[in-house]
Structure formats: C-alpha cells, structure tokens
C-alpha positions as CSV (number, residue, x, y, z in Angstrom):
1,X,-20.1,30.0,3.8
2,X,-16.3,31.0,3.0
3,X,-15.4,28.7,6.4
4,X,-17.4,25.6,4.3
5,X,-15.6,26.4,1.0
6,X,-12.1,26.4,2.6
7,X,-12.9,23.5,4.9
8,X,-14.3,21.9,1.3
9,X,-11.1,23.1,-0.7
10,X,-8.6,21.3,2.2
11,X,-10.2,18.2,1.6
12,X,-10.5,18.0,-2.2
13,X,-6.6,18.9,-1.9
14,X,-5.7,16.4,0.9
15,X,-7.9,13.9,-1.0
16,X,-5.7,15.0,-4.4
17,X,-2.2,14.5,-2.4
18,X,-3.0,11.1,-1.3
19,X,-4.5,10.1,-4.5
20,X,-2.8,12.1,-7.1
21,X,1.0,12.9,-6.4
22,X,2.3,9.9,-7.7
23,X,0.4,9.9,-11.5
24,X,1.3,13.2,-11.6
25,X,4.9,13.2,-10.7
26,X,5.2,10.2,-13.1
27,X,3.7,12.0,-15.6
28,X,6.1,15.0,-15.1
29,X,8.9,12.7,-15.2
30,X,8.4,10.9,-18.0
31,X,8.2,14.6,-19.5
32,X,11.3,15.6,-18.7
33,X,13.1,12.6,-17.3
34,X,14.1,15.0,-14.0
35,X,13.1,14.2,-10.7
36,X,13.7,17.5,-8.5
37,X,11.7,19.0,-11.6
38,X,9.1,16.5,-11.4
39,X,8.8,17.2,-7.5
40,X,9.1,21.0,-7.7
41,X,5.8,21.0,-10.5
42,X,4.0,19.0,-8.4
43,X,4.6,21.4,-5.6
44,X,4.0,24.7,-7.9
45,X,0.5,22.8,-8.9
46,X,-0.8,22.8,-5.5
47,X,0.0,26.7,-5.0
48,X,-1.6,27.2,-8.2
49,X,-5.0,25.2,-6.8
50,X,-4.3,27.0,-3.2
51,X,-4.5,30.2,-5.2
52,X,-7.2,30.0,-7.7
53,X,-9.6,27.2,-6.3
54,X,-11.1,30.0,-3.9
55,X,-11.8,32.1,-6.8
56,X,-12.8,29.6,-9.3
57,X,-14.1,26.3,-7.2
58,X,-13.1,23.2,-7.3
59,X,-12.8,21.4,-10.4
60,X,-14.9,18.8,-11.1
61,X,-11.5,16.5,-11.5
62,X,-9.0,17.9,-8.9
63,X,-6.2,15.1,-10.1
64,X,-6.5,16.6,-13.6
65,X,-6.6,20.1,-13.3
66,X,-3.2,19.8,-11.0
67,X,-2.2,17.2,-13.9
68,X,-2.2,20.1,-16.5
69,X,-1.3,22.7,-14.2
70,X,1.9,20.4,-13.4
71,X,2.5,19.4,-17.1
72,X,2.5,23.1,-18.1
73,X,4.5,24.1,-15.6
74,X,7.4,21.6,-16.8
75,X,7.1,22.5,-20.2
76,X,7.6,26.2,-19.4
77,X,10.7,25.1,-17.6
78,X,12.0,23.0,-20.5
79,X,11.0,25.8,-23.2
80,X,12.6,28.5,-21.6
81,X,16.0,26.5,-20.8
82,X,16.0,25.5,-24.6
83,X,15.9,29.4,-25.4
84,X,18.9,29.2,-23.0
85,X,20.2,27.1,-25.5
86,X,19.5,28.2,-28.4
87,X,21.3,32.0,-27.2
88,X,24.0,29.6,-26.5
89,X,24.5,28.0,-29.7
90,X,22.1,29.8,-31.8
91,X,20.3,26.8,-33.6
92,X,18.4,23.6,-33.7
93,X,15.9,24.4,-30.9
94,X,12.8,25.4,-32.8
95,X,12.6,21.4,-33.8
96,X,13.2,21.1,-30.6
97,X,10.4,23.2,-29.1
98,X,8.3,21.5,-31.9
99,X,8.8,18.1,-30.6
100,X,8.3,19.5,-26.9
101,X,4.7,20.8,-28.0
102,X,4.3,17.1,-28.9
103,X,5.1,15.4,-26.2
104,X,2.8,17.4,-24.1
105,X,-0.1,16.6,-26.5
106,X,0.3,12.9,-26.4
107,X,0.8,12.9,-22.7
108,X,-3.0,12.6,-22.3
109,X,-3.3,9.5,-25.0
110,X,-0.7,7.4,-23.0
111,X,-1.4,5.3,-19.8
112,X,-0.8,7.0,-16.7
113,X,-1.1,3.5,-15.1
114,X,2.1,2.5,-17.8
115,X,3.8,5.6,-16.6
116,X,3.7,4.9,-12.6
117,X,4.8,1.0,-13.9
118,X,7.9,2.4,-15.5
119,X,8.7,5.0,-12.9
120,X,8.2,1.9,-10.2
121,X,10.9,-0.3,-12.4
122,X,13.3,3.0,-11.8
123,X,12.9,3.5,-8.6
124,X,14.2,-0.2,-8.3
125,X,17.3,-0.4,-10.7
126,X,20.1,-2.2,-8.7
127,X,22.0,0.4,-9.1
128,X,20.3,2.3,-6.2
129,X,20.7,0.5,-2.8
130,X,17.8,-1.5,-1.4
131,X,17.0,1.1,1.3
132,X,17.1,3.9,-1.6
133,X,14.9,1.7,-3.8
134,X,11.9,1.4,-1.6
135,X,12.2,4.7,0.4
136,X,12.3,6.6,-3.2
137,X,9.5,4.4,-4.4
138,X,7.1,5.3,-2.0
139,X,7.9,9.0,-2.1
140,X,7.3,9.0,-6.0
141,X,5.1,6.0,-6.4
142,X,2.9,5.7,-3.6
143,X,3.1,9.5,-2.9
144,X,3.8,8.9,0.9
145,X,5.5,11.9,2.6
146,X,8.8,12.9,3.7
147,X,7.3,11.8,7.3
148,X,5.8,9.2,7.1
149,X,8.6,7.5,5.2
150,X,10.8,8.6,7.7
151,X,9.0,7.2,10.5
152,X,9.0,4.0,8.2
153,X,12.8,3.8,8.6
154,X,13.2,4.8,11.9
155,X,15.1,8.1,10.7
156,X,15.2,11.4,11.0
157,X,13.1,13.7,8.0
158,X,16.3,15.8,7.5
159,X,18.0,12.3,7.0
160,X,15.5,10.8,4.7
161,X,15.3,13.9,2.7
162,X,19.4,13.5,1.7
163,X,18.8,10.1,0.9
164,X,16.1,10.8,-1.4
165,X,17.9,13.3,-3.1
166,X,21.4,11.4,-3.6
167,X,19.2,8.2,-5.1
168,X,17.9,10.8,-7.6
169,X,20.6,12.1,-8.6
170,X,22.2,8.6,-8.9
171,X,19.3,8.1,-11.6
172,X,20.3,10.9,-13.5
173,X,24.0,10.6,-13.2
174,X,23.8,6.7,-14.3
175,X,21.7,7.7,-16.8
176,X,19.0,5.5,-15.8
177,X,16.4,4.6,-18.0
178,X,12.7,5.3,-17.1
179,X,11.8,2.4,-18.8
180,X,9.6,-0.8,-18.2
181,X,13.0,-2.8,-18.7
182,X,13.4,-5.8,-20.8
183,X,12.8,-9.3,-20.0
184,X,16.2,-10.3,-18.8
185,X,16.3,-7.9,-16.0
186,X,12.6,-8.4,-14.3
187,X,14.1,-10.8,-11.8
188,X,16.9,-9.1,-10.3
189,X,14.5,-6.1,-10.1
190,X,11.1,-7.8,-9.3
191,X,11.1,-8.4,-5.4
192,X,11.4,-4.6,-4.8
193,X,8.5,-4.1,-7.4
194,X,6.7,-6.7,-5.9
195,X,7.1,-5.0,-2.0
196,X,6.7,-1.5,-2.7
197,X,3.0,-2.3,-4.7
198,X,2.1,-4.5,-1.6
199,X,3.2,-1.3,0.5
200,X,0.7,0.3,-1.7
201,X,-1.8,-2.2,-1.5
202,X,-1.4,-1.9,2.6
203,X,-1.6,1.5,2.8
204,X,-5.5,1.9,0.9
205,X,-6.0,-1.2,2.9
206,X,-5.3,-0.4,6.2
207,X,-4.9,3.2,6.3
208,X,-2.2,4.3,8.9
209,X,-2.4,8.1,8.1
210,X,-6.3,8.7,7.4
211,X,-9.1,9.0,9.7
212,X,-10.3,6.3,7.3
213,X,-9.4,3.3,7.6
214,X,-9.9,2.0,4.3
215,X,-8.6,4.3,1.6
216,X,-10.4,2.6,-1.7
217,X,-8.8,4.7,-4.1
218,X,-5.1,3.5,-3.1
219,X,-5.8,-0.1,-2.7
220,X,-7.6,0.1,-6.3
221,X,-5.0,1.7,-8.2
222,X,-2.3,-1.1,-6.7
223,X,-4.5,-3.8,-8.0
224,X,-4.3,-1.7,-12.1
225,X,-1.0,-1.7,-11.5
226,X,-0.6,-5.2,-10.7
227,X,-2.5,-6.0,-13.2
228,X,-0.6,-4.1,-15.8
229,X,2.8,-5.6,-14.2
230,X,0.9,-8.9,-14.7
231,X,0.2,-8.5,-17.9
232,X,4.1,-7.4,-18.9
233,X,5.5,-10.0,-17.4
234,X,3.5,-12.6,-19.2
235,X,4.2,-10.4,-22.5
236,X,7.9,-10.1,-21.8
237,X,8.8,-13.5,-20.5
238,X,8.7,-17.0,-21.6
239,X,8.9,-18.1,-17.6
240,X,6.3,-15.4,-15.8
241,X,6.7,-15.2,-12.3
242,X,4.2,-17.0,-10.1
243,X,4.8,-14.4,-7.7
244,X,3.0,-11.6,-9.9
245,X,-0.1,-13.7,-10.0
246,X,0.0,-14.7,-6.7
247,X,0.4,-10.9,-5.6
248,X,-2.6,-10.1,-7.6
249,X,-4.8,-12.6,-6.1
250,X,-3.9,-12.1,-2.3
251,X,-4.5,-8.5,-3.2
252,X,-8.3,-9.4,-4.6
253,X,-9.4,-11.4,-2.3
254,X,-8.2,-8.8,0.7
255,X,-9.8,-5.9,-1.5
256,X,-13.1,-7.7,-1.9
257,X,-13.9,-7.2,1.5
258,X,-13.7,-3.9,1.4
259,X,-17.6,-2.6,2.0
260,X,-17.7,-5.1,4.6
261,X,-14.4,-4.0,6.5
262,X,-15.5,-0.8,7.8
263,X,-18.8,1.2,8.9
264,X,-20.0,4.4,7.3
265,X,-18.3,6.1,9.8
266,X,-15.5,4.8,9.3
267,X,-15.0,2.1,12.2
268,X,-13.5,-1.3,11.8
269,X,-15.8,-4.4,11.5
270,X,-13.2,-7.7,12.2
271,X,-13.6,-10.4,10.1
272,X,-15.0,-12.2,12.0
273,X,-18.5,-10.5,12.5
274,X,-18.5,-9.2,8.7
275,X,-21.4,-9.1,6.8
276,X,-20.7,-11.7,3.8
277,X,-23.3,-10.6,1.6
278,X,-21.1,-6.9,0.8
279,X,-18.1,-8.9,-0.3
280,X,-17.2,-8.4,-3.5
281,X,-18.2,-12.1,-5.5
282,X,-16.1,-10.7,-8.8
283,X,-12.9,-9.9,-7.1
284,X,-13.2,-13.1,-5.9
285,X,-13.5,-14.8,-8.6
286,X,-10.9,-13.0,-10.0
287,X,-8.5,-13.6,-7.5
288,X,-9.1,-17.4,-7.7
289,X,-8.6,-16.9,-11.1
290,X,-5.0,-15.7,-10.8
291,X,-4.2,-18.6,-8.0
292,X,-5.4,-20.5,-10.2
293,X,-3.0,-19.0,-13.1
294,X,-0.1,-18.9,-10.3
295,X,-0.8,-22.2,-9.2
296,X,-0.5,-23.5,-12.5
297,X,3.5,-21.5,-13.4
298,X,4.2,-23.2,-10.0
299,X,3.6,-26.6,-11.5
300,X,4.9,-26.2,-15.2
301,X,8.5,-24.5,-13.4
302,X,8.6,-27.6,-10.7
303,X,9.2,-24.7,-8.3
304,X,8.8,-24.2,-4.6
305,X,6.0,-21.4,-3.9
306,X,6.6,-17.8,-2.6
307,X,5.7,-15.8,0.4
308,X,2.6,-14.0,-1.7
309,X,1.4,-17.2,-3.1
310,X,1.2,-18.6,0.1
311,X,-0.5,-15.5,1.4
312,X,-3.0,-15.7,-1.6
313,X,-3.5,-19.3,-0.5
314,X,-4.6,-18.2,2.7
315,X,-6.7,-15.2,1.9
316,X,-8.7,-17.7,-0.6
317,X,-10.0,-20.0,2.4
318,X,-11.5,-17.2,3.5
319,X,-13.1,-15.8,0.7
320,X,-14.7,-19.0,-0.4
321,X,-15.9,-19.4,3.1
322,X,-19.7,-19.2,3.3
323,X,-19.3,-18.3,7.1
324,X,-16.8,-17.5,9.7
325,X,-17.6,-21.1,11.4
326,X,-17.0,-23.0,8.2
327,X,-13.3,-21.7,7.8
328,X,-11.1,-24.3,7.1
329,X,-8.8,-23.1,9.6
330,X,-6.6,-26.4,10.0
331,X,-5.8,-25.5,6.4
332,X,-4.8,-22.4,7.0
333,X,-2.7,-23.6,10.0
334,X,-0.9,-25.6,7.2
335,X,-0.4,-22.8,4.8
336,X,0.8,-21.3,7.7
337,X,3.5,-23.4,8.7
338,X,4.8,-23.5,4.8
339,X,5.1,-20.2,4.9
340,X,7.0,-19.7,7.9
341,X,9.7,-22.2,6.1
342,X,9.6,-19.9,3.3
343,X,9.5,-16.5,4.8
344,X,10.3,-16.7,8.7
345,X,9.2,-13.9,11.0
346,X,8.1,-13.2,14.2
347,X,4.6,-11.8,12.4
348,X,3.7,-15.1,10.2
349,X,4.6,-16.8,13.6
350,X,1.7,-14.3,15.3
351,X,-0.6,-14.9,12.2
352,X,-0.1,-19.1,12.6
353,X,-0.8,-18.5,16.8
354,X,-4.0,-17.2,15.6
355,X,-5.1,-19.7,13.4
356,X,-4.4,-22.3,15.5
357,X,-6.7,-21.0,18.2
358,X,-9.5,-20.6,15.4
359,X,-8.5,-24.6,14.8
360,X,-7.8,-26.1,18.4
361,X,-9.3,-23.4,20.9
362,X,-8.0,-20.3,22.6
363,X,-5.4,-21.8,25.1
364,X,-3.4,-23.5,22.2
365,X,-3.0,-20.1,20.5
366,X,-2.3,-18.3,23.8
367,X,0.3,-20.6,24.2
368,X,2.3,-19.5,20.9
369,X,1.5,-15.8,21.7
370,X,2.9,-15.9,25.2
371,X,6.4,-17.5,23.4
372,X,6.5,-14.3,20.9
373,X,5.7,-12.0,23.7
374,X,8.7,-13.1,26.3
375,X,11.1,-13.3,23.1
376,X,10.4,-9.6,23.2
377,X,10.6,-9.1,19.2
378,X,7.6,-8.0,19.1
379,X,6.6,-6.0,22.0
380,X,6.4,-2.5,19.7
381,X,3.9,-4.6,17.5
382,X,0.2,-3.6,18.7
383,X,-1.3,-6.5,17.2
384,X,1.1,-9.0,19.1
385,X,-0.8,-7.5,22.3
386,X,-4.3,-7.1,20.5
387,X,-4.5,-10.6,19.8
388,X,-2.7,-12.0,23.5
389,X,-6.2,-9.6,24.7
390,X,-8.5,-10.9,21.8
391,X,-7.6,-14.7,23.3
392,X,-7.7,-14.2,26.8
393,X,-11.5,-12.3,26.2
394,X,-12.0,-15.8,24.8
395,X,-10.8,-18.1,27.3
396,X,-13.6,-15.8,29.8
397,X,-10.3,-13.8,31.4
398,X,-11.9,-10.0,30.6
399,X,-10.0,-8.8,33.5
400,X,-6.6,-10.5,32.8
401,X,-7.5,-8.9,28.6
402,X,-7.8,-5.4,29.7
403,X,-4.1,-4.4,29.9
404,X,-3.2,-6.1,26.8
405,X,-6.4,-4.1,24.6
406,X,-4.2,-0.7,26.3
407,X,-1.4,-1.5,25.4
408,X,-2.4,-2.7,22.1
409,X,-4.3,0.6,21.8
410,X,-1.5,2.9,22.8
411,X,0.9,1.4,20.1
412,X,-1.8,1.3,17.5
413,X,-1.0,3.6,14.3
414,X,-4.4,4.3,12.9
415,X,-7.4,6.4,14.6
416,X,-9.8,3.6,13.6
417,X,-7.5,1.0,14.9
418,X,-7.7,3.3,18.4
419,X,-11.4,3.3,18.4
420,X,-11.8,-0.2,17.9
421,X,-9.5,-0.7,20.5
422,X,-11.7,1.3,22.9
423,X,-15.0,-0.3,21.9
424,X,-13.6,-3.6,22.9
425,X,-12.2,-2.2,26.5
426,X,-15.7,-0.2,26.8
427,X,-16.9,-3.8,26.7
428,X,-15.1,-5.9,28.7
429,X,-15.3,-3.5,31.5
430,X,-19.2,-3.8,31.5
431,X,-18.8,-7.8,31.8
432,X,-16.6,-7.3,34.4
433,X,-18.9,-4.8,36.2
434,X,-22.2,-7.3,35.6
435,X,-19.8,-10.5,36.6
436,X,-21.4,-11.5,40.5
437,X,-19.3,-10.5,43.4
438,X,-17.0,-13.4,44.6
439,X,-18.4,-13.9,48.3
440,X,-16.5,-13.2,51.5
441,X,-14.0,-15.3,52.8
C-alpha cells in the first residue's frame, strides 16, 4: 500500500511540474518581481509536497496547494527582508508589510493566464538576446527543464544554466518591466511571443519528454494564452497582427484532433487512418473562425501572409475534410509552395514532398525526398527518413522501407514515436515473409 501511495505521489508531482511550474513561477514573479526568488519558491514548494503529501495525501488540486505553498513562501522572504529594513532605517515598513498582505490576497482574483502573458512579453524584451529570449521563456513559461532546453540548443546544462541566469539578471538590472507592454512595442517583440507559445503548443502536442504522446493540458493552456494574446492585441492596436489569429487557428485545428491522435494507451494513430467522428467539430469551427478573422487583417493591410497563416491554411483543408481521400491535397501543395517563399526550410520542403505524393502518387514525392536526403541537412531529422520509408511501403518496396523505418526509429525523440516506428517494421517484415519465393535461376 505505501509502494502505491508513493508511486501515486510521483505522478501527481511529475504531472504538477509539467503542468504547473510556469503559473506558479509567474505568479511568484509578479509577487516579487525576482526571478531566482521566483525559482527558488517554486523549488521549496515541491519539498514542502515531498514532505507532507505522504502524511497528508494528495490534495485534491496539486497546482494550488504548491501555488500557496509557493506564494507564502515569497512573502516570508519579502516580510522578513523588510524587517531588515526597517532595523536599518527604523520606519515606513509597517505600510509596507500592509500593502504586502494585500498583494497576496488579490493574487487569487487576478488571471494567472494574464500573468504567464506578461511574464512571456519579458522574457522577450529586446534587450535580452534572441537565444536568451526563447531559452529563458521556455524555462519560466513553458516550464521545460534545464535539460531538455539544453538539448534544444545543442549545449551543455552547466552552459545553459549561466545563460539563464545572466538574462535574469539582465531583467533586473535594466529594470525590466513585467508588463504586457504597450501597443507600440508588440511588433518588435511579437515574433519571439509568437515561437515560444507554438513551442508550447508542440510540446502538449507532440510530447517529446512524456510516455504520452499527447499532453492535453499543455497544448490547452497555449491555446488560453493565445487567445488572451489575441484578444490584447486587438485591444491595444489599431493594425492587429494577422499572425496572432492565424497562430490561433493552426493551433485549433491541430488540437481538435486530439482524441483521435492517440489510443488509450497512448500509441499514435496517423492521420491518415483517424477516426473523424472524435475530432473536435467546435475547435474547428473556431479555428475557421479566426482564419477567417486573419484572412480578413490580411486583406484590409494589403499585406503578404505569414508562415502561421499559411500553416493554418493548411491545417484547415484537413479539418474540413470529410475523409482522408477527399483531401484537397493539390491545394495543399499550393499552400505549400507559398510558404516555402515565405519561410524556406529544408522541413516545409519535406512537408510539400509529402503532399505532393498524396496529390500525384508515391514516386513523385520520393523524388523530392531523395533530393533532401543527399543534401544531407536533414539526415538527424527522423521524420526525413520516416517518410523516404512511409513512400517506399507505398510504391510495394517493404524490403527497400525497412532501413529507413530504423533509422527513423533510432533518431526518433518520443517513446510513442518509437513504438509506432516498430509497429510499422513488425509489419512490413510479415509482408515480406508471406511475399512468394522468387523461383531459381
């Protein structure tokens, strides 16, 4: 029974990291407007529940309970370096304490959602370099680990750690504000807001650190915060950016899919054999709602559109799709080939190979594959060699697919992603084992 409770009290505290870090370091910041505080709570919360859960149980809202215990924690630390003060200069801090016990009892009223938006904007002042921005964002916003953000940037932990720690303490000597800024300085700072929520996004979507592969939770709290970002822009802007809208849509019409992505246990379903009937009709009509809205900015502005338009664009011919078969994939090639004028990259060029074999057959997407392969760009990129296997299963090669599924399932970053991998090989190896003998020469 104690091996069930602890087993039970590691989840409900992995579960609470994953989910949880960033509302609550947001909340702690907003507190006390200092970072290494803000980490060092967060930290203290979880030896608190490490402590007490085993004595107490769980709570029945783990996110909370480390919330407050977080919270508290902060204002102890601010209390007792006000009495510091106050020895020091012997007045003015019991109107200070006063205010403090305020603060702590509106923190519950306010929007944590408003709070994660405003600690998102700081993470990407332009003040902090572009590396700094998004590393430092997904440590405090998206709550991803030392690690894993290490492993993002290809450097060491020790390394990552120093660079987190000089970009906060760049915030705090700059004085910068955690603020949802004002109008006239969302552009400058709105492509890093826009990538580190679709790093979000991605990471509930397509777990790469979770035996499940989709991670509901995550993906849902990107789309509130889009939302809210969408909703402040159109509030603090006469021109809104198409670019928020289109964000929000591609977003929807990925997330409605969600039931159908996965089985119960947790394996991936492609979307090509999905079950239509579990996607989600109201986030898709709310997603064509806000392509519509972006279309429409696009239009009044005479402008060109963006990368997550066009990505919206494409996710929508799916979604109104009543089968795989009816797919306007020539379409999609289109969309396609705009977006690799407006974004270039080896992976749109992967993603528009693919299409065109849904459009024009198997062969005429091998063809582009086989280009991206010997330009060697790719080669670390699992699905570059997932798909080359997926299109010569297709053409009736199983033999010449094999190699391509290993190697596709030895670079793959995500358990489900590996077992998917093997299910396919498991396959092709019993058509290749009921395929007739070739006669002797």
């Amino acid at each position: 029974m104690t091996a069930a409770r602890d087993d039970a009290i590691v989840r409900a505290l992995r579960a609470a990291a994953a989910e949880e870090s960033a509302r609550i370091v947001s909340t702690v910041v907003r507190i006390t407007d200092d970072w290494d505080l803000a980490e060092d709570c967060l930290q203290d919360a979880f030896a608190r529940a490490l402590a007490t859960w085993p004595v107490d149980g769980i709570p029945n809202s783990p996110g909370a309970w480390l919330t407050t215990v977080a919270k508290n924690r902060a204002i102890d630390q601010l209390r007792r370096a006000a009495a510091e003060r106050r020895a020091a200069r012997g007045a003015g801090v019991e109107r200070e304490l006063e205010l403090l016990a305020e603060e702590g009892e509106q923190v519950e009223e306010r929007s944590q959602a408003h709070d994660r938006l405003a600690l998102l904007f700081t993470c990407c002042h332009p003040a902090l370099a572009a590396d700094a921005r998004v590393a430092l964002a997904l440590r405090t916003v998206v709550g991803m680990s030392v690690p894993e953000i290490a492993r993002a940037f290809l450097v060491s932990e020790s390394t990552m750690e120093k660079r987190l720690v000089r970009a906060r303490a760049r915030i705090k000597n700059a004085g910068i504000p955690f603020r949802v800024p004002p109008a006239e300085l969302w552009p400058e700072r709105m492509p890093a807001v826009l990538a580190v929520l679709y790093l979000l996004f991605g990471e509930g979507y397509s777990s790469t650190e979770s035996e499940q592969f989709v991670r509901d939770p995550i993906a849902r709290e990107a789309i509130r915060l889009q939302q809210l970002l969408l909703a402040a822009n159109a509030d603090a802007s006469a021109a809104p950016d198409p670019e928020v809208a289109g964000l929000l849509a591609l977003m929807l019409f990925q997330h409605a899919r969600r039931r159908a992505r996965s089985t119960p246990a947790g394996d991936i379903v492609v979307l090509e054999e999905q079950d239509r009937a579990l996607w989600d009709a109201g986030d898709i009509a709310e997603g064509l709602v806000a392509l519509d809205r972006a279309t429409r900015l696009l239009v009044e502005a005479d402008a060109q559109p963006g990368p997550y338009y066009l990505q919206a664009a494409i996710a929508s011919r799916h979604a109104i799709a009543v089968a795989y078969a009816d797919t306007d994939f020539e379409r999609i090639v289109s969309l396609y080939e705009l977006l690799a004028a407006t974004a270039p990259s080896p992976v749109v060029e992967l993603n528009r190979a693919v299409a065109i074999a849904m459009a024009r057959g198997p062969a005429a997407g091998l063809e582009l594959v086989e280009q991206l392969s010997a330009g060697g760009e790719l080669d670390s990129y699992y699905l570059l060699h997932a798909t080359r296997a997926d299109l010569l299963r297709r053409r009736g090669l199983p033999g010449d697919a094999l190699p391509h599924y290993q190697r596709a399932h030895d670079l793959a970053p995500s358990p489900a992603e590996r077992r998917y991998l093997r299910s396919r090989m498991a396959q092709l190896r019993d058509e290749i084992g009921r395929a007739p003998e070739a006669p002797n020469p």
